[in-house]
N, CA, C and O atoms as a GROMACS GRO file, in nm:
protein
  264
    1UNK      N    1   0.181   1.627  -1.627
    1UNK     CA    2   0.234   1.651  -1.495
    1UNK      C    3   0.212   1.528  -1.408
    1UNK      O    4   0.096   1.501  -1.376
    2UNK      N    5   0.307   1.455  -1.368
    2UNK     CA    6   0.310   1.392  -1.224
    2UNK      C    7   0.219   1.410  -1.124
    2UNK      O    8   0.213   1.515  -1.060
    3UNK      N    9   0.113   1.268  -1.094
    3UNK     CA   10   0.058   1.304  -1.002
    3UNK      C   11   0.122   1.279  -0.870
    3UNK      O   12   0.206   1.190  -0.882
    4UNK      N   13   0.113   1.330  -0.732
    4UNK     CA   14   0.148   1.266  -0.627
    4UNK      C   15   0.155   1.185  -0.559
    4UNK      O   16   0.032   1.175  -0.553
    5UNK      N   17   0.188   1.111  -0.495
    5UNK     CA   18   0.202   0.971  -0.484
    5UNK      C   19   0.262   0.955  -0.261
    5UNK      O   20   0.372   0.985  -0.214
    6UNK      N   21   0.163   0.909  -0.200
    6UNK     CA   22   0.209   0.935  -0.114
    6UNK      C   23   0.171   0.759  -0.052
    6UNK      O   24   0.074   0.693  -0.090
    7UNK      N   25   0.266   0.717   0.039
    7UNK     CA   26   0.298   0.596   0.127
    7UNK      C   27   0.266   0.630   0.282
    7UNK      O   28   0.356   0.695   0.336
    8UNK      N   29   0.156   0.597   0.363
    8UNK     CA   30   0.205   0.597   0.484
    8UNK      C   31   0.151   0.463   0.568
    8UNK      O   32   0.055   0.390   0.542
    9UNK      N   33   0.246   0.459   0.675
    9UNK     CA   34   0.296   0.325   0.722
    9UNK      C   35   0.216   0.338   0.888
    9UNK      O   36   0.217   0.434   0.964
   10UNK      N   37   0.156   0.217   0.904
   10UNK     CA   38   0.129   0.242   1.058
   10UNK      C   39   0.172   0.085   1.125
   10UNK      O   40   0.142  -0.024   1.075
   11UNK      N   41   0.269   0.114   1.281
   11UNK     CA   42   0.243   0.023   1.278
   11UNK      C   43   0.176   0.010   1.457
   11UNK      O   44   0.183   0.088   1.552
   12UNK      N   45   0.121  -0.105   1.443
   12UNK     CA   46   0.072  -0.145   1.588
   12UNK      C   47   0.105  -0.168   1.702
   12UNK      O   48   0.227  -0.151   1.709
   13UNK      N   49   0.054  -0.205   1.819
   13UNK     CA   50   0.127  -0.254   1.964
   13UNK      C   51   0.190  -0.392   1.928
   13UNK      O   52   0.290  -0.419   1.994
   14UNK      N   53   0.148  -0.492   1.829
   14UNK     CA   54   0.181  -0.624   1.786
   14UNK      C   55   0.306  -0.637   1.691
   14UNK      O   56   0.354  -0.743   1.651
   15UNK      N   57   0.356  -0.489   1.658
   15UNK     CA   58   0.406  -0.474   1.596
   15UNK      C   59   0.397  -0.473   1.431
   15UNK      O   60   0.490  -0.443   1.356
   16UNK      N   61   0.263  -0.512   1.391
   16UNK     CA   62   0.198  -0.524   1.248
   16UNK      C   63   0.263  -0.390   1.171
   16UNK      O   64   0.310  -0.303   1.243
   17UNK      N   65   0.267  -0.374   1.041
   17UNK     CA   66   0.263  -0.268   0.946
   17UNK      C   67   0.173  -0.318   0.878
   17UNK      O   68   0.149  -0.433   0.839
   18UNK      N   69   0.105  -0.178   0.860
   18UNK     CA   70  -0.010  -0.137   0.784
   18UNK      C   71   0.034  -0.083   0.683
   18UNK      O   72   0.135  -0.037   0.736
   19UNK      N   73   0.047  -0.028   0.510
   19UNK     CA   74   0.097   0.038   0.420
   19UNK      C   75  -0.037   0.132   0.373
   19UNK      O   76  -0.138   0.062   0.365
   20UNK      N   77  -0.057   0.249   0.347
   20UNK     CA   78  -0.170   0.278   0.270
   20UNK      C   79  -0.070   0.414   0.135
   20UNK      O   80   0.007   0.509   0.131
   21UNK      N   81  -0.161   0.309   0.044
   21UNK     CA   82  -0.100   0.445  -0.098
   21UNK      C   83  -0.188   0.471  -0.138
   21UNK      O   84  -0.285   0.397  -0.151
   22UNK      N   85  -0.173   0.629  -0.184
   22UNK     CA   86  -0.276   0.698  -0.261
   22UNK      C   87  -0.189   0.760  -0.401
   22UNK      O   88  -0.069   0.746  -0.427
   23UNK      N   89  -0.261   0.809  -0.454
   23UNK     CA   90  -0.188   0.862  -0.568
   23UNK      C   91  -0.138   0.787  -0.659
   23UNK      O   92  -0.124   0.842  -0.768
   24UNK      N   93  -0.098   0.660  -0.647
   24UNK     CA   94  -0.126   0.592  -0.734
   24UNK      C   95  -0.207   0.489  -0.817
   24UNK      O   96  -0.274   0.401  -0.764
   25UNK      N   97  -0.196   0.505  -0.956
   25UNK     CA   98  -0.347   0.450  -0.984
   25UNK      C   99  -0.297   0.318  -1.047
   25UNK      O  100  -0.185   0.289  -1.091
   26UNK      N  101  -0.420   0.239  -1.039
   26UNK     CA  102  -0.428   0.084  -1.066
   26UNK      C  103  -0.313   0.016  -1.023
   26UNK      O  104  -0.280   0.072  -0.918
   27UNK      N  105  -0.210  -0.104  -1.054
   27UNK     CA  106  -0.181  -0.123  -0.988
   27UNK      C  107  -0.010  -0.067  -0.972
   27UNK      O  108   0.078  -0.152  -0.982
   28UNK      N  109   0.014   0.025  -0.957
   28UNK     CA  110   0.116   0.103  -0.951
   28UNK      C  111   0.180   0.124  -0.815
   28UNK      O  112   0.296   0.136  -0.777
   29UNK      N  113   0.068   0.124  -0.757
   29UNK     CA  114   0.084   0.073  -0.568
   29UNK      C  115   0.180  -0.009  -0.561
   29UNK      O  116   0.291   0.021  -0.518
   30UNK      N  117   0.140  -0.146  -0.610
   30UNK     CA  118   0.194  -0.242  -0.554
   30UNK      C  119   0.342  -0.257  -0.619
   30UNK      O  120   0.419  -0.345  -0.580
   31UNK      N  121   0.374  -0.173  -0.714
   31UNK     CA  122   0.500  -0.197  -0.780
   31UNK      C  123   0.572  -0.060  -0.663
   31UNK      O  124   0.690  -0.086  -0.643
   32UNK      N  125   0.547   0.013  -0.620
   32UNK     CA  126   0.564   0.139  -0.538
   32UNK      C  127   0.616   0.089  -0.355
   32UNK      O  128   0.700   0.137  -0.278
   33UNK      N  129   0.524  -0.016  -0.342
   33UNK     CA  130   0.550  -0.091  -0.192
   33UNK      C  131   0.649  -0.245  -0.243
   33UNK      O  132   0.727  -0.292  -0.160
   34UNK      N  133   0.638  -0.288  -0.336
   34UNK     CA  134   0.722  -0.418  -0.355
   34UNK      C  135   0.858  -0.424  -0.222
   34UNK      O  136   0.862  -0.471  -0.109
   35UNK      N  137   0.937  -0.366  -0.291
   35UNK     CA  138   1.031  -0.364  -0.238
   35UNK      C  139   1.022  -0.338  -0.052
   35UNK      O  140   1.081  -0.395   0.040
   36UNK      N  141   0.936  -0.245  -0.053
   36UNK     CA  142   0.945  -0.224   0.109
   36UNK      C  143   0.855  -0.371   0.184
   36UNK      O  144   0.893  -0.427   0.287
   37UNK      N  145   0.749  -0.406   0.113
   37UNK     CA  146   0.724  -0.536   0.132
   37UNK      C  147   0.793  -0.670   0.183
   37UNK      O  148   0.787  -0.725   0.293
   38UNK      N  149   0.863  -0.705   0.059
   38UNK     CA  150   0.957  -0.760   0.082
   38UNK      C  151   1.070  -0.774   0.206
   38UNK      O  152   1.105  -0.877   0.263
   39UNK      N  153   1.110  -0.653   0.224
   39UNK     CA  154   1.173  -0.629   0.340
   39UNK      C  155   1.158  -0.645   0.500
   39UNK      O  156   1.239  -0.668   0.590
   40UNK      N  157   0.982  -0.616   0.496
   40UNK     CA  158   0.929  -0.617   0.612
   40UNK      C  159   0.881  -0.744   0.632
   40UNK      O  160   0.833  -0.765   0.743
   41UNK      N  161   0.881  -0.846   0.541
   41UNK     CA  162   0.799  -0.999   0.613
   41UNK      C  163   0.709  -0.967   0.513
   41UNK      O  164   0.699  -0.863   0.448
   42UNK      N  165   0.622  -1.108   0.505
   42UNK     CA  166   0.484  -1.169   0.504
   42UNK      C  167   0.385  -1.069   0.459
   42UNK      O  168   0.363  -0.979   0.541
   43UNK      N  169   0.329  -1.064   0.360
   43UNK     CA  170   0.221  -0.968   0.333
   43UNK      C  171   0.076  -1.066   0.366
   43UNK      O  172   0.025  -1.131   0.275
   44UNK      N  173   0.019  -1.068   0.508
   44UNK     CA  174  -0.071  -1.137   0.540
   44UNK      C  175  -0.223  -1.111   0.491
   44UNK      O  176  -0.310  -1.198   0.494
   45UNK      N  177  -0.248  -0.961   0.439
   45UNK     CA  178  -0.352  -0.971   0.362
   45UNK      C  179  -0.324  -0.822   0.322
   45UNK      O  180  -0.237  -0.747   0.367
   46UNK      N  181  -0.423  -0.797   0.223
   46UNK     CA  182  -0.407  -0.660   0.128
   46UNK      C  183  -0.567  -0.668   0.098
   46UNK      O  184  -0.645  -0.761   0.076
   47UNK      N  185  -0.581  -0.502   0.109
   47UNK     CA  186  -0.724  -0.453   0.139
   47UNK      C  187  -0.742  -0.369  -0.025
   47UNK      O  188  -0.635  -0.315  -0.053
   48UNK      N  189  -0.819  -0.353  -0.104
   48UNK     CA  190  -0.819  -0.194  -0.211
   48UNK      C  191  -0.930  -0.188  -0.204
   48UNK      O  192  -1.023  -0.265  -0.184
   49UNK      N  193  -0.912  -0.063  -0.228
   49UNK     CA  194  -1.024   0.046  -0.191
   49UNK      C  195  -1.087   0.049  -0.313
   49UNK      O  196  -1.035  -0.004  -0.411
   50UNK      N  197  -1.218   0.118  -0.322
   50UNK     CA  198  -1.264   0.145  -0.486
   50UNK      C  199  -1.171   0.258  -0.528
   50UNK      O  200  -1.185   0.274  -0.649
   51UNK      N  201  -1.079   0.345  -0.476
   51UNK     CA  202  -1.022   0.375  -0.521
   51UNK      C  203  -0.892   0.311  -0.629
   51UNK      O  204  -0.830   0.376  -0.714
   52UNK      N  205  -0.881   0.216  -0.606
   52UNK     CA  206  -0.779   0.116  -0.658
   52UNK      C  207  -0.825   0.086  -0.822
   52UNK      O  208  -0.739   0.061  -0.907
   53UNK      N  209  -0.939   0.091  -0.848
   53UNK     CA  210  -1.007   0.062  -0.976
   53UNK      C  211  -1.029   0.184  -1.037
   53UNK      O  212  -1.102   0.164  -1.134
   54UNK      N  213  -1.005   0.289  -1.027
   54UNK     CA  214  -1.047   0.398  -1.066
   54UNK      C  215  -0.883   0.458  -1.137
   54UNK      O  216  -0.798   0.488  -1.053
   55UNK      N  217  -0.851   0.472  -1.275
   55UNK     CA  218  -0.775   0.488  -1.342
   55UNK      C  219  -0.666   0.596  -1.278
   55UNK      O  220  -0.552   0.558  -1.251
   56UNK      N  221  -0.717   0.760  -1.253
   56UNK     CA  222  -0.656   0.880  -1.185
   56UNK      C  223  -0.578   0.860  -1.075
   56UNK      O  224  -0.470   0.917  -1.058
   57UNK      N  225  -0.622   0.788  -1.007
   57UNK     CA  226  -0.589   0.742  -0.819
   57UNK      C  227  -0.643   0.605  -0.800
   57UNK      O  228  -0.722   0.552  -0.877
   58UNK      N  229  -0.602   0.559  -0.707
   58UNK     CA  230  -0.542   0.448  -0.629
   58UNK      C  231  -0.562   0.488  -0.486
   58UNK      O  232  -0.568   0.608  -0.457
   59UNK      N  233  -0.578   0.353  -0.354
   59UNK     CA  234  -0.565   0.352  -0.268
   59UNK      C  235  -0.577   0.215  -0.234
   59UNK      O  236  -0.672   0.140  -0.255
   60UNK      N  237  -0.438   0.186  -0.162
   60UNK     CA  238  -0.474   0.014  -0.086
   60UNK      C  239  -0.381   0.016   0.016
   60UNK      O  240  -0.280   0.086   0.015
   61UNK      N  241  -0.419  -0.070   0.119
   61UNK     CA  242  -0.354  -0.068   0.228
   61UNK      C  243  -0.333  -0.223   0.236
   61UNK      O  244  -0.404  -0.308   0.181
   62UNK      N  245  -0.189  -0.251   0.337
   62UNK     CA  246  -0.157  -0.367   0.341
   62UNK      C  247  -0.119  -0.438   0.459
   62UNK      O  248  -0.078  -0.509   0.368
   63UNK      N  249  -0.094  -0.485   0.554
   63UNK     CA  250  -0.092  -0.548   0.638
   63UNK      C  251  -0.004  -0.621   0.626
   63UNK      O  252  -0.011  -0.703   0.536
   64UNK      N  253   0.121  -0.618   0.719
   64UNK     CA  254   0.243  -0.742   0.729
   64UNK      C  255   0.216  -0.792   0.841
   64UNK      O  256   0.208  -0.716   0.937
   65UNK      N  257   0.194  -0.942   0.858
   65UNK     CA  258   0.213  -0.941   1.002
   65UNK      C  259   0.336  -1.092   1.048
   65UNK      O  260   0.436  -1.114   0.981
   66UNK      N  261   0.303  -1.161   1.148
   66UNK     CA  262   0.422  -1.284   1.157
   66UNK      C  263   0.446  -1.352   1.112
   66UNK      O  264   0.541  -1.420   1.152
   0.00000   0.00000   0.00000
């Protein structure tokens, strides 16, 4: 069974986007945000969580900024 897989986006008064995924494990995230990446600019830094190393689940958040 499919685990769930969820994206959510924040963005700031500076206008920054933030990305955070869960549900996916290792690096499956980053194939999951590529594209929206891309789109939005500059990936100025990328954060993972210990969740990110942990086979089941995933979590990393990302930061676009100017």
């Amino acid at each position: 069974m499919a685990s769930r897989k969820q994206i959510q986006f924040t963005i700031d008064d500076e206008g920054n986007v933030s990305i955070q995924v869960s549900g996916a494990p290792g690096g499956e995230c980053e194939k999951l945000t590529r594209e929206i990446e891309e789109a939005l600019g500059v990936v100025s830094s990328r954060e993972r969580t210990s969740e990110f190393y942990i086979q089941n689940e995933s979590t990393e958040k990302i930061t676009l900024g100017d």
